[in-house]
Backbone bond lengths (Angstrom), bond angles and torsions (degrees), N, CA, C in turn:
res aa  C-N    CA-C-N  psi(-1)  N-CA   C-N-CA  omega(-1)  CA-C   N-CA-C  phi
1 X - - - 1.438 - - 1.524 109.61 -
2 X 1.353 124.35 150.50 1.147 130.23 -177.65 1.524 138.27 -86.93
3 X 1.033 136.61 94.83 1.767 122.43 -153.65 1.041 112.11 -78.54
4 X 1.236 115.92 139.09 1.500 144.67 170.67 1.728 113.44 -54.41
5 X 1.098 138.13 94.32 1.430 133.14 146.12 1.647 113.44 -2.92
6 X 1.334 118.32 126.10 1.219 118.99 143.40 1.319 140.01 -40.65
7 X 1.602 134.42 129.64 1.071 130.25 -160.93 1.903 99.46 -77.62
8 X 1.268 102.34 114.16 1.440 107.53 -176.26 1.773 130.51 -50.21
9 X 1.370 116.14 140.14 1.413 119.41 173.21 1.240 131.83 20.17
10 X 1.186 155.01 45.60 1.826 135.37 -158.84 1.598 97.84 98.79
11 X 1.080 121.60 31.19 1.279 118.01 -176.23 1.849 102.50 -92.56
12 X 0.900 110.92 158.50 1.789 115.49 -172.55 1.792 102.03 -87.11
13 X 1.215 115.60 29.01 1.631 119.48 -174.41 1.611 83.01 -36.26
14 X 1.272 103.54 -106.61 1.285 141.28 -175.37 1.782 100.74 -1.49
15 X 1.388 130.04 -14.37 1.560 116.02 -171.12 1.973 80.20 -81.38
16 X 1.224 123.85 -29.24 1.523 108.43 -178.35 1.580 124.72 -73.59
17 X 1.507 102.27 -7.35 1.992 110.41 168.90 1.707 94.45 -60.67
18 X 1.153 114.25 -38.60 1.407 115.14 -179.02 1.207 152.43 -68.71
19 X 1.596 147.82 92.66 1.439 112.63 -143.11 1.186 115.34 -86.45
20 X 1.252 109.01 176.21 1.572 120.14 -158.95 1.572 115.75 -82.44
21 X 1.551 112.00 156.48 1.634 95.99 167.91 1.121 134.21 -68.57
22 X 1.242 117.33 165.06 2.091 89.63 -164.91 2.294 74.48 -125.28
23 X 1.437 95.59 138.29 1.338 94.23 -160.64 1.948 88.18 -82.43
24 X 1.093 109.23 155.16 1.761 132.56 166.81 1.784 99.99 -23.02
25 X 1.395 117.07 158.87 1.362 114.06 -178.37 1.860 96.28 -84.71
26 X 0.544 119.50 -32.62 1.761 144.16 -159.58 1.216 104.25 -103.85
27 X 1.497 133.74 16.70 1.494 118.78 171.46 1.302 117.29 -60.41
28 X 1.459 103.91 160.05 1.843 118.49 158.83 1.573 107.33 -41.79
29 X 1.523 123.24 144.83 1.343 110.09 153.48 1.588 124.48 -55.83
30 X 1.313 130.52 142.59 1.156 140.67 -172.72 1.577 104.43 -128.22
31 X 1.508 91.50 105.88 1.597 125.58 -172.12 1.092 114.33 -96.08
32 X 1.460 129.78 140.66 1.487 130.33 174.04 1.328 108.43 -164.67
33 X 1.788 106.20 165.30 1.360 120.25 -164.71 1.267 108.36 -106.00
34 X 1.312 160.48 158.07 1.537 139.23 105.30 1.272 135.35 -94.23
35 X 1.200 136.74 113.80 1.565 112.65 -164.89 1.541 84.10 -136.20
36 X 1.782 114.13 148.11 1.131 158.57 146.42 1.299 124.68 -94.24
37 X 1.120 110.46 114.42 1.868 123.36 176.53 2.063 99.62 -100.13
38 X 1.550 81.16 128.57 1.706 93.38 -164.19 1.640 99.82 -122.92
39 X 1.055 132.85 109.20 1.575 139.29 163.30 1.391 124.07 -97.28
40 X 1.214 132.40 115.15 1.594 132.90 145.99 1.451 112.12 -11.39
41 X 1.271 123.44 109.50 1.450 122.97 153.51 1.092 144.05 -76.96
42 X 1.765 111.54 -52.33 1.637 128.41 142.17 1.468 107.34 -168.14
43 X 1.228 121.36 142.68 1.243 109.73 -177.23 1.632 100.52 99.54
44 X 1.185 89.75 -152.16 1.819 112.16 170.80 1.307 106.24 -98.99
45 X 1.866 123.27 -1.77 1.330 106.76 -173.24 1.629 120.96 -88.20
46 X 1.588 111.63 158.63 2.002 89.93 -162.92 1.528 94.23 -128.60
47 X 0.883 132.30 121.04 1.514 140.15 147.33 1.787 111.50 -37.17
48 X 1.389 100.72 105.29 1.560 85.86 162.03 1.767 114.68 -124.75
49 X 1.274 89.90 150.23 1.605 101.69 -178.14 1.564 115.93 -117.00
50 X 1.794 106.69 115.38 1.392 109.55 177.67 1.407 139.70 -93.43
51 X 1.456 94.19 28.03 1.358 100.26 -163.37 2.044 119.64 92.59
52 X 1.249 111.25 -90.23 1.405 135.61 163.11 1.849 100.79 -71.26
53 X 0.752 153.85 -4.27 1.325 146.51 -155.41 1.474 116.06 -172.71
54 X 1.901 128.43 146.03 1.042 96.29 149.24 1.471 109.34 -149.85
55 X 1.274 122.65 173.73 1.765 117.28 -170.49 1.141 135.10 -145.11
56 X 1.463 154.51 170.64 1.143 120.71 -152.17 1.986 100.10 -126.35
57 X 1.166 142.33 145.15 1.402 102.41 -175.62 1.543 74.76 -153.03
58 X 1.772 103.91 140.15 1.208 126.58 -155.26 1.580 104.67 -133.76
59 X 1.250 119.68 -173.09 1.517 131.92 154.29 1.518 116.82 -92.34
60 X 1.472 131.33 -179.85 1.022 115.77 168.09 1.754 95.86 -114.27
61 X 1.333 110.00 153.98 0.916 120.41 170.90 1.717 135.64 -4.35
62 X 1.603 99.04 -65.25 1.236 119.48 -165.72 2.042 91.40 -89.15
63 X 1.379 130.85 35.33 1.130 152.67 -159.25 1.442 121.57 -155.80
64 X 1.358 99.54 -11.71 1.587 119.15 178.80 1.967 113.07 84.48
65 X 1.141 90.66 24.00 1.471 76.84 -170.08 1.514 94.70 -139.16
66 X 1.681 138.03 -179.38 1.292 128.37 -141.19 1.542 112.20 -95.21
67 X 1.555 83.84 -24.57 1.821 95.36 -176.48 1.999 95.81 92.51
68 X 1.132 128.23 -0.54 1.454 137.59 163.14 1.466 129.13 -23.44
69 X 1.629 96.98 -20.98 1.739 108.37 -160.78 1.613 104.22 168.78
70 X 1.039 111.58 136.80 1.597 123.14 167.89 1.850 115.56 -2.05
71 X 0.968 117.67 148.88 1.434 114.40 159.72 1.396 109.31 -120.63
72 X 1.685 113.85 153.27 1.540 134.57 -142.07 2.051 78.59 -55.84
73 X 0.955 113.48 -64.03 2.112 118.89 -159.89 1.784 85.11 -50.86
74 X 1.093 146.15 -48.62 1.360 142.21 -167.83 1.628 90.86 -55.28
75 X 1.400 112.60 -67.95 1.815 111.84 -158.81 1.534 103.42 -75.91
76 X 1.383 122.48 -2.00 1.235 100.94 -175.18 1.803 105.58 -86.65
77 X 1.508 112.82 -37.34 1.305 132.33 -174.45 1.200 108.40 -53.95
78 X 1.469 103.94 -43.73 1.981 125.78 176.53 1.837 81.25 -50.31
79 X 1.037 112.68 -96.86 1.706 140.04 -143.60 1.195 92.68 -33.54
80 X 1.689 126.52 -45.77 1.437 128.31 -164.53 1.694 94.71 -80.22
81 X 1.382 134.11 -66.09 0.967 129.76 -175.07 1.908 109.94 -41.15
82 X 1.258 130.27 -42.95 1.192 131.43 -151.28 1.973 86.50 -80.72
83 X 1.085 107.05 -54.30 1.435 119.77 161.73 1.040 132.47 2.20
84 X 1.489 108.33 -78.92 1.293 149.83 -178.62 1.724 103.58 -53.24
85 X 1.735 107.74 -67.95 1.542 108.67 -162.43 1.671 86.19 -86.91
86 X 0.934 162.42 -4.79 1.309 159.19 102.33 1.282 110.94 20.96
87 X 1.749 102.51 -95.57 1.218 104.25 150.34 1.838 155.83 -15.15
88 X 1.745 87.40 -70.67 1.607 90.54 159.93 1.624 126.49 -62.25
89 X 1.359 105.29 -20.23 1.293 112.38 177.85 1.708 111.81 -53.62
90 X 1.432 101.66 -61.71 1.788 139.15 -164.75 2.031 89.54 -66.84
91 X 1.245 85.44 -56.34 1.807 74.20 -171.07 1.614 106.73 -71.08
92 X 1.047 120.98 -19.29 1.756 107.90 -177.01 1.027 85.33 -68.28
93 X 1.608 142.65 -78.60 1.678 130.54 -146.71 1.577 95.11 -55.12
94 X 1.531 137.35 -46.61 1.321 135.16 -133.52 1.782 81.44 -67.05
95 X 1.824 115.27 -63.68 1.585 128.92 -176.65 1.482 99.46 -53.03
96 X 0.937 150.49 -51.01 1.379 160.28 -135.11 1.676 115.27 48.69
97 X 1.162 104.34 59.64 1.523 133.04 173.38 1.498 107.21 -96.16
98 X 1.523 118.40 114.86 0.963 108.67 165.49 1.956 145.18 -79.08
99 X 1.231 114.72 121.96 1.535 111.78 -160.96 1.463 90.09 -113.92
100 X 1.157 137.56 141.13 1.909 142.65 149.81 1.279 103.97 -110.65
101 X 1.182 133.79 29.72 1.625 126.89 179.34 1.765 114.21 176.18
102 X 1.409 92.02 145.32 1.913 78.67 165.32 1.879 89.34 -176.54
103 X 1.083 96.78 152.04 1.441 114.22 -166.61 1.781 104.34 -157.94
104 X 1.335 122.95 136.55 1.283 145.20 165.35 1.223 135.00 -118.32
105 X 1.608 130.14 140.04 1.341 110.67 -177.95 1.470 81.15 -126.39
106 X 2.030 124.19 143.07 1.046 107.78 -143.58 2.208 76.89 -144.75
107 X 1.447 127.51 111.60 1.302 132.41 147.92 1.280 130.85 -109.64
108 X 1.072 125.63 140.47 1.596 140.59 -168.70 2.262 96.74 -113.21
109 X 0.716 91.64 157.72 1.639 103.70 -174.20 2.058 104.44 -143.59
110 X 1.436 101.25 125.79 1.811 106.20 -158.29 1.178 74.73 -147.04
111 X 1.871 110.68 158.27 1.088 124.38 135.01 1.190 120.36 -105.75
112 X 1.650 107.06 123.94 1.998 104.74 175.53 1.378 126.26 -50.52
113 X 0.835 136.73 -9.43 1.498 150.18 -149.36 1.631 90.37 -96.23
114 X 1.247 122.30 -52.36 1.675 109.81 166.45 0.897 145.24 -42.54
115 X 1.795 92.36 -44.83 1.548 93.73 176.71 2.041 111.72 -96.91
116 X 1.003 82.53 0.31 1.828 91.46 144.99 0.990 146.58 -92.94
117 X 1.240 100.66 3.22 2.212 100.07 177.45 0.743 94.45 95.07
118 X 1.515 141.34 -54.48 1.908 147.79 -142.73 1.399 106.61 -59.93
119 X 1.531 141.09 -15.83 1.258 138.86 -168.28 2.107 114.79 -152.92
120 X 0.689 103.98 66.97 1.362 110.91 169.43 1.794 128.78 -18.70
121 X 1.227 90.80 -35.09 1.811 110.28 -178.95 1.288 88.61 -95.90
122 X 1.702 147.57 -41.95 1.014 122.89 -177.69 1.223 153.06 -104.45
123 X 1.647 124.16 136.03 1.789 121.95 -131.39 1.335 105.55 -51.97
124 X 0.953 126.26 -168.93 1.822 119.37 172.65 1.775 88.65 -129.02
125 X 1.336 107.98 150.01 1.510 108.23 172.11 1.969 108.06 85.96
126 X 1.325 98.83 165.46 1.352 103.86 177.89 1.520 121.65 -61.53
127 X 1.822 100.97 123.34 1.281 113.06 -176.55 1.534 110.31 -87.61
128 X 1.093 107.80 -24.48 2.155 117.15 -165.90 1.840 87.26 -133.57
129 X 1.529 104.13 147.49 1.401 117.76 156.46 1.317 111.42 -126.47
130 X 1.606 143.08 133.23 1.209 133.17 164.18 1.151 117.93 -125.69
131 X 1.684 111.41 129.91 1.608 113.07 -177.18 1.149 114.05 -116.73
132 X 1.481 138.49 129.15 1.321 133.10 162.00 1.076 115.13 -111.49
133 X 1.757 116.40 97.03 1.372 106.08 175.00 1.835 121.21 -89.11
134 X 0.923 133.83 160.53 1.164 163.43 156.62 1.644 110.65 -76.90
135 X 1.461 117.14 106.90 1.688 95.34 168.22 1.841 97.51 -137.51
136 X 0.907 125.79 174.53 1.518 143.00 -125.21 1.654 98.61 -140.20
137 X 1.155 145.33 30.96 1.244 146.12 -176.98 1.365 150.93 -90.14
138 X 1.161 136.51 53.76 2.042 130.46 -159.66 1.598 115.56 -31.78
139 X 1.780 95.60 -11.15 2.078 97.66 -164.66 1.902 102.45 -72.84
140 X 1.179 114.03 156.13 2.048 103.96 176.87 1.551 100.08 -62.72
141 X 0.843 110.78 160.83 1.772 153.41 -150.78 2.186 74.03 -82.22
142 X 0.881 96.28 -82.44 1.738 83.70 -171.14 1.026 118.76 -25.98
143 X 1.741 125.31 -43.80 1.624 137.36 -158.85 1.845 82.60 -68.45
144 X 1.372 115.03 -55.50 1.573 107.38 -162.51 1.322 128.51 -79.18
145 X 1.143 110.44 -8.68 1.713 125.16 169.25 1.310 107.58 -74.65
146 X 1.595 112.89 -35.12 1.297 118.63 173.20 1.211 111.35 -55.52
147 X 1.451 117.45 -57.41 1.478 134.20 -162.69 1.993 102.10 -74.05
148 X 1.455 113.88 -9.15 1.246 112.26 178.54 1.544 114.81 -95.31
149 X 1.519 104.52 -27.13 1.844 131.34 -161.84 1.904 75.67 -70.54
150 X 1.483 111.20 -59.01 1.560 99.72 -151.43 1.562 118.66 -92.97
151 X 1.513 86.19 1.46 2.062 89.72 163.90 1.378 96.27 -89.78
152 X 1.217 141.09 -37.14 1.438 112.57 -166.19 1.797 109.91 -91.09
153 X 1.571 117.65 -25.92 1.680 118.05 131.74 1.262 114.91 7.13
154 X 1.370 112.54 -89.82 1.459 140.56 177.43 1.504 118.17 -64.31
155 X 1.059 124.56 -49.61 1.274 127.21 179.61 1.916 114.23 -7.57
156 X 1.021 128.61 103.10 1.093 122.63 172.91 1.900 114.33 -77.39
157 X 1.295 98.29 -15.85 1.562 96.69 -175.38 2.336 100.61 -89.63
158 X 0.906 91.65 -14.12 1.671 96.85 -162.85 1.406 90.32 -99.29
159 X 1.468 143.03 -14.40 1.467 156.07 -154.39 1.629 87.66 -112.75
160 X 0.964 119.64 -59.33 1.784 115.03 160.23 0.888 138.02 -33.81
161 X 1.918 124.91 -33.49 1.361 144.33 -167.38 1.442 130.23 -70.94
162 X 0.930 131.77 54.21 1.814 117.24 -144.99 1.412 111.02 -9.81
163 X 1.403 117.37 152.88 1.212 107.85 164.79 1.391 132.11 -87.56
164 X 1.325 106.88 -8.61 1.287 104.47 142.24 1.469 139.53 -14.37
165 X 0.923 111.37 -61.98 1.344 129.00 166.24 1.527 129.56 -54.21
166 X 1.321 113.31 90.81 1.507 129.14 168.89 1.177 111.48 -31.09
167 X 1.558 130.73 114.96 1.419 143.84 171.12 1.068 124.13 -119.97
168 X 1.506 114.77 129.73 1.392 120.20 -166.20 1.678 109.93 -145.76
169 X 1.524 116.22 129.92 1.287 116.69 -151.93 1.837 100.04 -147.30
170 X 1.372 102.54 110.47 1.348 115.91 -178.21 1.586 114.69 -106.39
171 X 1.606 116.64 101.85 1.022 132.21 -170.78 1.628 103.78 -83.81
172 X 1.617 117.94 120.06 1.128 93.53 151.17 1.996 93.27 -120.59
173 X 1.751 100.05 173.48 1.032 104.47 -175.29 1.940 110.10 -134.33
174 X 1.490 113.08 105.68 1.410 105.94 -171.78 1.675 101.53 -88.67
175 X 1.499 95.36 174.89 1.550 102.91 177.92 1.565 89.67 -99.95
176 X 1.879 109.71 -173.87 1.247 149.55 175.06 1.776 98.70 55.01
177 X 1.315 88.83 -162.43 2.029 104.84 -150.88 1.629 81.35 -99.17
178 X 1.557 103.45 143.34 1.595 133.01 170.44 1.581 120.44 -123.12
179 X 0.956 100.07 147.46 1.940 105.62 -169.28 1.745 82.92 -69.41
180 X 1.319 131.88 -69.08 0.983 129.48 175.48 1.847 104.46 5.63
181 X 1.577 92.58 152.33 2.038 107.27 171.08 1.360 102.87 -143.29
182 X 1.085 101.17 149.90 1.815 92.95 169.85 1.785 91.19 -116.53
């Protein structure tokens, strides 16, 4: 398994020891925008700009493109994976379930041929998703399935996914404290 970096120097870790506000049952709707401005650079490679940030996301080579920066299936897997323990993070304080760790290993299964023209009958984009998370918890196994049932509930990145898409998610759950952070 892979370890997580320490949350760096003066970093605001610690606002997550804390749990979160849990907004009114009856709030206002709470509306928002995101927009990304995306330009051609050369090639197939595209400059994108996030406002606060910006990045470069390419093909790889053997794809026709330079290999310069991530390709779109790399950042999407990222976005959902980051998502996900995101999530479990936000919902343990929200439940007050305790989690000290969580880790995922995250594959999607496609045939290219869709999103090539090459096959008419076949879907374009991810047909299977598989997640095995890892989470880090002393609370009973019910409290955290709970706390897993209603992050992926919520999930705004998995609420995106067509449903199309076959999902499959293998929880295991160890005891005691992990260097791991979510």
């Amino acid at each position: 398994m892979h370890k997580l970096a320490a949350a760096p120097a003066g970093h605001a870790a610690d606002h997550f020891e804390r749990p979160f506000e849990t907004p009114t049952e009856h709030a206002e709707p709470i509306r928002s925008q995101a927009h990304a401005s995306v330009s051609l650079a050369y090639g197939v490679a595209c400059d994108v700009d996030l406002g606060d940030r910006s990045l470069r996301v390419d093909l790889p080579r053997s794809e026709g493109g330079t290999g310069s920066g991530p390709h779109p299936g790399q950042l999407m897997r990222a976005s959902l994976g980051a998502c996900l323990l995101m999530g479990y993070r936000q919902w343990s304080q929200r439940l007050d379930i305790a989690l000290s760790g969580a880790q995922l290993e995250l594959s999607c299964e496609y045939d290219a041929r869709g999103q090539l023209g090459l096959a008419a009958d076949v879907p374009i984009g991810w047909q299977r998703l598989r997640v095995r998370v890892t989470l880090w918890s002393d609370a009973p196994e019910a409290d955290v399935m709970r706390l897993v049932e209603t992050a992926h509930r919520y999930s705004p990145m998995l609420a995106n996914l067509s449903q199309d898409v076959e999902r499959s998610f293998d929880v295991l759950i160890r005891s005691g404290e992990t260097s791991r952070s979510v």
